[in-house]
Every structure is written in structure tokens, then in C-alpha cells.
Backbone bond lengths (Angstrom), bond angles and torsions (degrees), N, CA, C in turn:
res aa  C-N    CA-C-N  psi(-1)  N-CA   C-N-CA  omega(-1)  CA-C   N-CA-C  phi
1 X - - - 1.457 - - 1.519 108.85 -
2 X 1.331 102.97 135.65 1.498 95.41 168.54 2.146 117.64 -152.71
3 X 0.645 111.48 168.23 1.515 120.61 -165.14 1.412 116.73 -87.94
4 X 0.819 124.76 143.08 1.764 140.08 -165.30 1.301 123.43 -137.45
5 X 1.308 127.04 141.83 1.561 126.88 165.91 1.559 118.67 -98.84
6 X 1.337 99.99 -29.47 1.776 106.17 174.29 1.361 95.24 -131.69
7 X 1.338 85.97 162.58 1.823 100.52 160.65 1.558 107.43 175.39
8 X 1.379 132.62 149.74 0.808 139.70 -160.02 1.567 118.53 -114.73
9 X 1.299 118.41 134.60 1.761 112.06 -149.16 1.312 100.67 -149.35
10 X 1.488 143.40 122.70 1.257 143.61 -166.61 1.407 117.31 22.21
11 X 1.773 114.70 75.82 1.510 109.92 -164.68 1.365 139.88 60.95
12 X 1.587 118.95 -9.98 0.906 130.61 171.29 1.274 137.90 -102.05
13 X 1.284 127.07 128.88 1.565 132.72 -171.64 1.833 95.11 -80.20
14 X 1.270 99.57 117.18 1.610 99.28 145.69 1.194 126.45 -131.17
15 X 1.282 107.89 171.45 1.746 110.22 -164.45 1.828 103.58 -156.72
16 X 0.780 107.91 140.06 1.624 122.27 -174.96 1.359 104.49 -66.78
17 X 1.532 123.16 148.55 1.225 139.54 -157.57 2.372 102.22 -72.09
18 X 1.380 90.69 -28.95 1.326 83.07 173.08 1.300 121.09 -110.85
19 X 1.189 141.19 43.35 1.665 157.84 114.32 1.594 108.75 -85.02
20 X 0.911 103.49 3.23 1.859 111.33 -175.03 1.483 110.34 -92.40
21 X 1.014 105.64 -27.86 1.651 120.76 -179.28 1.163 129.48 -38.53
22 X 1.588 111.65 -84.38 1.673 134.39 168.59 1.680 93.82 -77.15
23 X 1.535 159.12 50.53 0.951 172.69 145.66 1.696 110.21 -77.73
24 X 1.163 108.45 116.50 1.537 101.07 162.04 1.207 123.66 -64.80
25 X 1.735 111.78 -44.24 1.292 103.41 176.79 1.764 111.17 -113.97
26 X 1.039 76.73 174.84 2.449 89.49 -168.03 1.458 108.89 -107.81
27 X 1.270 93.03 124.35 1.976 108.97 -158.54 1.968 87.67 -133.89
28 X 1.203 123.19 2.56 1.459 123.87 -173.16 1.586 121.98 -94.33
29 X 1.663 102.57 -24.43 1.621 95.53 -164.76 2.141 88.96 -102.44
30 X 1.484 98.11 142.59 1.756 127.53 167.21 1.667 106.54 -133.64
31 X 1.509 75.00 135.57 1.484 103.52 170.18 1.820 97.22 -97.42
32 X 1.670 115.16 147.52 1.623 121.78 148.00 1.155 118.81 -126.19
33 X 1.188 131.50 88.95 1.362 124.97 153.02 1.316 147.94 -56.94
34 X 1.385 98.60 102.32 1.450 113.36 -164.83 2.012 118.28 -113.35
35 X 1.384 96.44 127.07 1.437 100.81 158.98 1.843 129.69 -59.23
36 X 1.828 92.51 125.05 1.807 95.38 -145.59 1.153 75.68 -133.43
37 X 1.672 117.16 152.70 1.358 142.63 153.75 1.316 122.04 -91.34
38 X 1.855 116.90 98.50 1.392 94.12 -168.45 1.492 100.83 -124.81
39 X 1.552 103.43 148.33 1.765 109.98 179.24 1.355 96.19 -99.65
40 X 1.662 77.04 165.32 1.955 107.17 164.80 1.573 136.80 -79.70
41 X 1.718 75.64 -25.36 1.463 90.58 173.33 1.347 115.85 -147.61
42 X 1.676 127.31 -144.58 1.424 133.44 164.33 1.684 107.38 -91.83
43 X 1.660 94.73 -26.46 1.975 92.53 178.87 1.095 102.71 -115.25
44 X 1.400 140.71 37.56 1.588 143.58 155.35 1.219 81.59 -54.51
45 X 1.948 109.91 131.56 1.566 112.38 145.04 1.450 92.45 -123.83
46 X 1.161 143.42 86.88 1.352 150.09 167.42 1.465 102.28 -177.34
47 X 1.436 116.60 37.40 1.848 107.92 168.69 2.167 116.83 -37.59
48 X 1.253 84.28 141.11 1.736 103.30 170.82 1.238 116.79 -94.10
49 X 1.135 129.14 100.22 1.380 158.47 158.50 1.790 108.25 -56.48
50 X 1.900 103.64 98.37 1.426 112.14 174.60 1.223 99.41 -133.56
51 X 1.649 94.91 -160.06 1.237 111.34 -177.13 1.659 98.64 -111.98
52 X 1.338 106.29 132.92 2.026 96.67 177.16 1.760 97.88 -138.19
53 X 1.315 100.96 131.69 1.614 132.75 -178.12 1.678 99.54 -72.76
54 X 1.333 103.07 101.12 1.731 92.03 159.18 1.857 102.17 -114.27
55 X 0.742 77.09 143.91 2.311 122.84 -173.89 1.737 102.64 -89.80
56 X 1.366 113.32 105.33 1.607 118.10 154.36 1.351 131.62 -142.64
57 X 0.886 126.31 -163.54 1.473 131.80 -174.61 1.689 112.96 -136.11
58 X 1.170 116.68 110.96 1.867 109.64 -170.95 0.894 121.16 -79.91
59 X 1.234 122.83 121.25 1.332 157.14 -127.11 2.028 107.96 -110.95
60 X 1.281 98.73 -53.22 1.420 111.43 175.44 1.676 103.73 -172.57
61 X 1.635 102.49 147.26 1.557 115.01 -163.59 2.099 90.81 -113.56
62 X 1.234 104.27 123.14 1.591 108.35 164.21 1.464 106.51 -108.80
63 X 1.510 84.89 142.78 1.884 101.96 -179.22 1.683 104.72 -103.56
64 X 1.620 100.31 97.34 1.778 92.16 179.41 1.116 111.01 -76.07
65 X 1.549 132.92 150.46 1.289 116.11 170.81 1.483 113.52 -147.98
66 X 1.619 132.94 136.76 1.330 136.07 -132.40 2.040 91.28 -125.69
67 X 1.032 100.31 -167.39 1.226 88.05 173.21 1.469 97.83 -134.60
68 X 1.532 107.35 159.32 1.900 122.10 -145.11 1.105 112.59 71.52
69 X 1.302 125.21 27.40 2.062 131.90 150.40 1.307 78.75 84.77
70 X 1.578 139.62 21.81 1.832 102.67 157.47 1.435 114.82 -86.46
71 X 1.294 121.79 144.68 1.268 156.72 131.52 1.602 171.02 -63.22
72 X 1.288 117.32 120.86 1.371 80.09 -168.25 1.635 98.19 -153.06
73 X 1.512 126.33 151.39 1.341 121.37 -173.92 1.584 88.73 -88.19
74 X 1.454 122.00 177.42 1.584 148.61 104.99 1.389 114.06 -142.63
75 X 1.346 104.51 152.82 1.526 152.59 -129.37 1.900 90.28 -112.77
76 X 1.035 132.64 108.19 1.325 131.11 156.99 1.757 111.10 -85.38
77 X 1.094 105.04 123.02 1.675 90.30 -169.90 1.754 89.02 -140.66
78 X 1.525 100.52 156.67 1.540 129.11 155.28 1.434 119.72 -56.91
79 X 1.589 138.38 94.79 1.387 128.93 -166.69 1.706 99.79 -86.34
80 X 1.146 97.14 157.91 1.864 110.74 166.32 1.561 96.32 -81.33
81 X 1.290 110.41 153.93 1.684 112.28 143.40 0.646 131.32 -103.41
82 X 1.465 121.78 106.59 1.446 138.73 -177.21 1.729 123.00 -39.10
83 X 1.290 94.35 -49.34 1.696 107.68 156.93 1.211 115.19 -4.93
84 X 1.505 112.47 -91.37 1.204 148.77 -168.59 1.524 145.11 -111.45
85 X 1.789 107.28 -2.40 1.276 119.88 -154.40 1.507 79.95 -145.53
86 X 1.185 145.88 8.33 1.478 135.07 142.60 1.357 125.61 -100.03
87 X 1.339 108.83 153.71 1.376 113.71 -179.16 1.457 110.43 -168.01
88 X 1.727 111.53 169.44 1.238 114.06 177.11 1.768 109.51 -116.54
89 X 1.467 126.95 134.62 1.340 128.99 174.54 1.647 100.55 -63.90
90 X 1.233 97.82 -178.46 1.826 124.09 168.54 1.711 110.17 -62.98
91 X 1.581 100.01 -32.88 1.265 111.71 -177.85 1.456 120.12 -99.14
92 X 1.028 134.11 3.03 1.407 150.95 146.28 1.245 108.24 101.67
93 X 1.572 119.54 34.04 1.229 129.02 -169.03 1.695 95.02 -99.19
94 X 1.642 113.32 159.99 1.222 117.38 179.15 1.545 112.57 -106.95
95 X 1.746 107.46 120.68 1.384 100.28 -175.96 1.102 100.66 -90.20
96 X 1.516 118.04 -179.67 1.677 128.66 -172.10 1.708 107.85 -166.28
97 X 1.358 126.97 113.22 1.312 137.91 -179.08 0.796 129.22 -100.12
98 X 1.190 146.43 90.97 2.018 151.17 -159.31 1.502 96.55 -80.10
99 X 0.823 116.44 7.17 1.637 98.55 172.46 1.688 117.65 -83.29
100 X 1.069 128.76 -30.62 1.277 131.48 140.28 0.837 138.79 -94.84
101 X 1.574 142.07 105.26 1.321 139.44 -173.82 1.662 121.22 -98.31
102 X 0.962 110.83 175.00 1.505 118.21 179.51 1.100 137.48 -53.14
103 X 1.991 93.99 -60.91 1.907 107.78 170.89 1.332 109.02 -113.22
104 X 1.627 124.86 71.15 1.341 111.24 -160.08 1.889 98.55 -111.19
105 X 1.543 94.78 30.35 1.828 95.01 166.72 1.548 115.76 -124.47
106 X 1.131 76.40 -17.17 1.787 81.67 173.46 1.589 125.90 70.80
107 X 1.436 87.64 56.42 1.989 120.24 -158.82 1.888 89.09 -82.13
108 X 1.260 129.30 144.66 1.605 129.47 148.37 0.851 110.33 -31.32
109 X 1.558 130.92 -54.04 1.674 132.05 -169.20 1.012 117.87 -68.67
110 X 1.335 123.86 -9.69 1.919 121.89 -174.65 1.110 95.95 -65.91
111 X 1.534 114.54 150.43 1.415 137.38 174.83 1.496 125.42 -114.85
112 X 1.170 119.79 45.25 1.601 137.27 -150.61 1.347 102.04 -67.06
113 X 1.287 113.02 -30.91 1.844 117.16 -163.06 1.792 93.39 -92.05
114 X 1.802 83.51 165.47 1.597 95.11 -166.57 1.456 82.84 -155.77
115 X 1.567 118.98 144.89 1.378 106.36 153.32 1.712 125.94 -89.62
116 X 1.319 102.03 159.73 1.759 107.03 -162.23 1.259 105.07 -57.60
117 X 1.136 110.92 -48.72 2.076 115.52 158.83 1.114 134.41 13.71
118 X 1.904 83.41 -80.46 1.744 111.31 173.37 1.239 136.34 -71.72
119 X 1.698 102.24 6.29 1.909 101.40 -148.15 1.704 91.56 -121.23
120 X 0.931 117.33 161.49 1.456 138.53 172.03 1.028 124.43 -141.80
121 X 1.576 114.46 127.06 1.053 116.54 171.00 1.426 150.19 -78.03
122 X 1.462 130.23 136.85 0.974 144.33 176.41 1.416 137.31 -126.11
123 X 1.699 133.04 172.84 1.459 110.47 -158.06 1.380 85.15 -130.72
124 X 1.373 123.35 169.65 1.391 126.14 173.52 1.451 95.39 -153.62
125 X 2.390 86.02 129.34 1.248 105.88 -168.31 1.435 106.63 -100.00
126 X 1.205 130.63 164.90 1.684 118.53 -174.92 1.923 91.77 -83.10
127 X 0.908 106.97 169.74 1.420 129.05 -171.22 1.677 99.85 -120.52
128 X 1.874 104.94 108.59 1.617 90.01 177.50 1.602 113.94 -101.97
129 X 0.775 121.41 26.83 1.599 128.26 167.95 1.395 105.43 -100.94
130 X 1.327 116.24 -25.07 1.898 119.69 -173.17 1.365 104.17 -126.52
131 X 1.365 131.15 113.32 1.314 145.32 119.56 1.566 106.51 10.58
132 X 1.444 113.82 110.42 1.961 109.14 152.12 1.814 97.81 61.74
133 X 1.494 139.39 -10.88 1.192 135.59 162.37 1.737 117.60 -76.89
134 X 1.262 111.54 119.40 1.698 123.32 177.12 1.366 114.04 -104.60
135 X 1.579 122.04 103.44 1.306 108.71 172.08 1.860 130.31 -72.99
136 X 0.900 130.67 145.32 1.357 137.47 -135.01 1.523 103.80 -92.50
137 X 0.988 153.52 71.00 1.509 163.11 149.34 1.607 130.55 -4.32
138 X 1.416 151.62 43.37 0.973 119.16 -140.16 1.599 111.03 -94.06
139 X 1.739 112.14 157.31 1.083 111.75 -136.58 1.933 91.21 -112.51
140 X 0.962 128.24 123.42 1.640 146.89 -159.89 1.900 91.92 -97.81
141 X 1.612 121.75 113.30 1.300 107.09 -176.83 1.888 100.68 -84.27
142 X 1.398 111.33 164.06 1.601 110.91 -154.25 1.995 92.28 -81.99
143 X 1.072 105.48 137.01 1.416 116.83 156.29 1.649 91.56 103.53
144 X 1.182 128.02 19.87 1.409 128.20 174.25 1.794 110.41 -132.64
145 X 1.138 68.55 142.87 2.201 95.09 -158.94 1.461 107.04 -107.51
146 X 1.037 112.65 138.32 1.437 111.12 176.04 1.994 95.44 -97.84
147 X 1.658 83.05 123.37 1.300 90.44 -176.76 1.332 120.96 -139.41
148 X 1.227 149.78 141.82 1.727 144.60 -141.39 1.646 96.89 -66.76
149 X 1.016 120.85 133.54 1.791 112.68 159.58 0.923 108.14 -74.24
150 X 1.451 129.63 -36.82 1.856 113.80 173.50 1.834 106.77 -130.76
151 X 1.734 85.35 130.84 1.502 98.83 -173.03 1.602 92.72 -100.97
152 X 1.671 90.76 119.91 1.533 100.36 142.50 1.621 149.69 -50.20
153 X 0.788 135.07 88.39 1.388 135.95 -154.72 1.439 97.18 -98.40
154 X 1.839 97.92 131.32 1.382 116.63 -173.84 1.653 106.24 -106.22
155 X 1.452 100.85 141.67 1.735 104.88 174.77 1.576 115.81 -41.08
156 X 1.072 94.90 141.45 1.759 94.06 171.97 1.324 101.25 -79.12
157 X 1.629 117.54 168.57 1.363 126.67 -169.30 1.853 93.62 -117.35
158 X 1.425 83.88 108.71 1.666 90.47 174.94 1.228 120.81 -74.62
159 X 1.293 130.39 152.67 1.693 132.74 163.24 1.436 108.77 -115.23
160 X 1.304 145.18 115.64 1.052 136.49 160.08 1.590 128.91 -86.14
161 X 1.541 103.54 123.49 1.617 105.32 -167.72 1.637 102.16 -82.39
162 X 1.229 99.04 158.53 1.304 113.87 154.18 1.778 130.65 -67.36
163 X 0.901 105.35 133.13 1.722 90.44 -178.46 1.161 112.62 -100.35
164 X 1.573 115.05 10.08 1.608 104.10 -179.02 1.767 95.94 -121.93
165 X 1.468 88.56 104.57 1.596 107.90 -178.90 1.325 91.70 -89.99
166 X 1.328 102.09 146.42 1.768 108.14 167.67 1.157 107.55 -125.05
167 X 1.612 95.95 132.83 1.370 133.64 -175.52 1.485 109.04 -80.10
168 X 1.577 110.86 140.16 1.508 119.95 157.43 1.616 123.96 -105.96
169 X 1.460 109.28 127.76 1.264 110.27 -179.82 1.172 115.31 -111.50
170 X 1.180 118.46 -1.00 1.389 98.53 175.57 1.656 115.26 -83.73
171 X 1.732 97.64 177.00 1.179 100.26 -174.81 1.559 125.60 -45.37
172 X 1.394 123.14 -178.69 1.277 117.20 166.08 1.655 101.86 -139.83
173 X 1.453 119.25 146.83 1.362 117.50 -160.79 1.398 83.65 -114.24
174 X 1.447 112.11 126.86 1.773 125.49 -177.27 1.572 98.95 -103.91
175 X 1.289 143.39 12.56 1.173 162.58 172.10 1.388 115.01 -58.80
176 X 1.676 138.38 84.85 0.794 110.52 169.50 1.432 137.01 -68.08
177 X 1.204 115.91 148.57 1.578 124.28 -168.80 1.936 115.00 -81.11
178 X 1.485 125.15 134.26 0.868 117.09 155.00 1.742 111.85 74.92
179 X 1.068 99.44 35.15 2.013 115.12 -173.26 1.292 97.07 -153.32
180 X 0.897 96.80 129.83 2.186 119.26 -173.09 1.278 94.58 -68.98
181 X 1.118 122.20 166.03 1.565 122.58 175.05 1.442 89.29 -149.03
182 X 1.391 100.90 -166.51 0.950 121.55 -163.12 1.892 130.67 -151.89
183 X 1.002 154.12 107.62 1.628 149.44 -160.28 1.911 104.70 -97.39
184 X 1.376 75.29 132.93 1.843 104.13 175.50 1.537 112.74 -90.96
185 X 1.481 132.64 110.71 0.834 136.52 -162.36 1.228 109.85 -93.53
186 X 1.143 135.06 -22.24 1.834 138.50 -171.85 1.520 90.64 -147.66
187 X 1.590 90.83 118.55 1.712 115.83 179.58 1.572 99.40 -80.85
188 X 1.303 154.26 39.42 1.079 157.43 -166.55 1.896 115.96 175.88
189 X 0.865 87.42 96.78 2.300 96.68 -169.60 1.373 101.67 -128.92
190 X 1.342 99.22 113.71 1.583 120.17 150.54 1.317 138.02 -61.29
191 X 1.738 115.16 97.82 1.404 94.85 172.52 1.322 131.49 -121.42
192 X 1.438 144.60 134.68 0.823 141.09 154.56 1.421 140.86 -40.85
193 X 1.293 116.45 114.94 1.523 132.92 -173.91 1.795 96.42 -69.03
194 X 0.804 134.86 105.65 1.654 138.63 154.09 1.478 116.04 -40.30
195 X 1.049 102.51 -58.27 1.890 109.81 -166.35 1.222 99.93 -72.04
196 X 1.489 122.33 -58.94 1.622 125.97 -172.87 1.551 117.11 -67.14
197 X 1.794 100.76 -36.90 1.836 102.46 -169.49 1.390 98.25 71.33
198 X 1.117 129.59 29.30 1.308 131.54 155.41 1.708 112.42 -81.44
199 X 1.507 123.98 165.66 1.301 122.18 135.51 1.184 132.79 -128.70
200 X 1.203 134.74 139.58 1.628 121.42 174.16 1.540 109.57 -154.86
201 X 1.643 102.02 169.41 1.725 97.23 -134.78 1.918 82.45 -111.64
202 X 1.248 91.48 161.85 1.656 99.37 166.53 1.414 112.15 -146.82
């Protein structure tokens, strides 16, 4: 195993929150969306089964490594708390507040790691109406299209021909119309080639 500052993971450049800094551009913040069971209470017995967005900042990149060249990243990252440090604007943008984080005691049970796999990237813009609030960016990798997974396919529009084409037999006059012509008096003319001093007949 060994430790990393960048590394690159389904098209994506990432880079740890502290080379991220003096950076023009932001390669640090992942989203994971994960299927979560969440109650209402302590005696909910009917938990709701969704999808819930957790928000971080990567923290440190490990290089696992197996033997026969397999591999594999995960992502140690800074989580938001969803709790309390998410929210939605007027404009339906997603804020996100690092001032409280998730595992910020440093319990056995924290679950900080993620594999690079699962994570997607995103950018976080400061929020100037809100103090310490980052609205949530998501980040589209270049040369990828959002495109239907299943295409509907519409009937073709048939034409049905006729099979009884009608034929013309009569003659056809190859005559052009209304152009002077002209008559060839000797079916056999000699001409002389100039340049060569050849002759030959047509």
C-alpha cells in the first residue's frame, strides 16, 4: 500500500485537499451516493429505503496493491453532516458547510474511506449571500454525453408501391429539337496530324 496526492479514476483527475489549495482549478471535492435506510425514529419499524448524497473533501488517496498488477484506489475524505450542514437554497442549489464534519473525533467506527469507484466528482463554490456555505457543483467528465439508456424506437412510416408500373412503348425521338445541323458528305476523311506528320483515318 502506498499514498498518493493525485490519481486519476474514471476520467477523472483527483488530487488531495492539500495540493488543492494554491490550485486554480478543484480536483478535491466527491460526492457518494449511497442507498441508506433511514428512520423516523428509535421505534420506526418501517425504515425508508433512498438514495442520500454525502458531500466531502479528499483528504488522502491509498494505492492498494494485490499481487498480478491488481489494484485499487480509496479516497480518505472529510464528510459534511448531513444532519445539519446540508441544505437546499431558493434556487435549488445544494449548500454544504465544512465546519462540522462527520468523523471529527476520531471514533474506530468512523467510516471515512470510500472507494474511488464510487465517488464523483464535484466542485464547491463559496456562497456570497452565506457565510462558510458552498454550493455543490457537479462535475460532467469531458467527452461524455448524457444519453437515454433505453431508446425508444418508433415505427417506420411505410409507403406502399404499386406494382403495376406502366410501361411506354412507343417510340422515342432522339432528335434534337431546334439546333441546325449539319450533313457529312464522304463517310471516310483523312486527317492529317500536324505535330506528328502522321495520318490516320476515322
Amino acid at each position: 500500500m502506498q499514498r498518493d496526492t493525485i490519481c486519476i479514476v474514471g476520467g477523472c483527475r483527483y488530487r488531495v485537499k492539500s495540493k488543492d489549495i494554491d490550485k486554480k482549478t478543484q480536483c478535491s471535492g466527491v460526492v457518494v451516493n449511497a442507498d441508506t435506510l433511514s428512520f423516523a425514529s428509535a421505534k420506526d419499524l418501517n425504515p425508508h429505503c433512498g438514495t442520500v448524497s454525502y458531500y466531502g473533501v479528499l483528504k488522502d488517496i491509498l494505492e492498494i496493491q494485490y499481487t498480478k498488477g491488481t489494484q485499487f484506489f480509496m479516497f480518505e475524505c472529510d464528510w459534511v453532516d448531513n444532519k445539519n450542514e446540508l441544505k437546499q437554497d431558493e434556487f435549488k442549489f445544494t449548500l454544504v458547510n465544512f465546519n462540522h464534519l462527520m468523523y471529527n473525533k476520531n471514533l474506530p467506527t468512523d467510516e471515512p474511506f470510500v472507494l474511488a469507484s464510487q465517488a464523483q466528482q464535484v466542485w464547491y463554490v463559496s456562497d456570497p449571500s452565506e457565510v462558510d456555505w458552498n454550493a455543490v457543483v457537479t462535475m460532467t467528465r469531458r467527452d461524455n454525453y448524457d444519453v437515454y439508456s433505453t431508446i425508444e424506437a418508433e415505427p417506420h412510416s411505410m409507403v406502399k408501391l404499386d406494382d403495376n408500373i406502366p410501361t411506354q412503348n412507343e417510340d422515342v425521338s432522339r432528335v434534337r429539337e431546334r439546333v441546325d445541323g449539319f450533313f457529312v458528305d464522304e463517310t471516310m476523311m483523312t486527317v492529317e496530324n500536324v505535330e506528328e506528320g502522321n495520318e490516320f483515318e476515322i
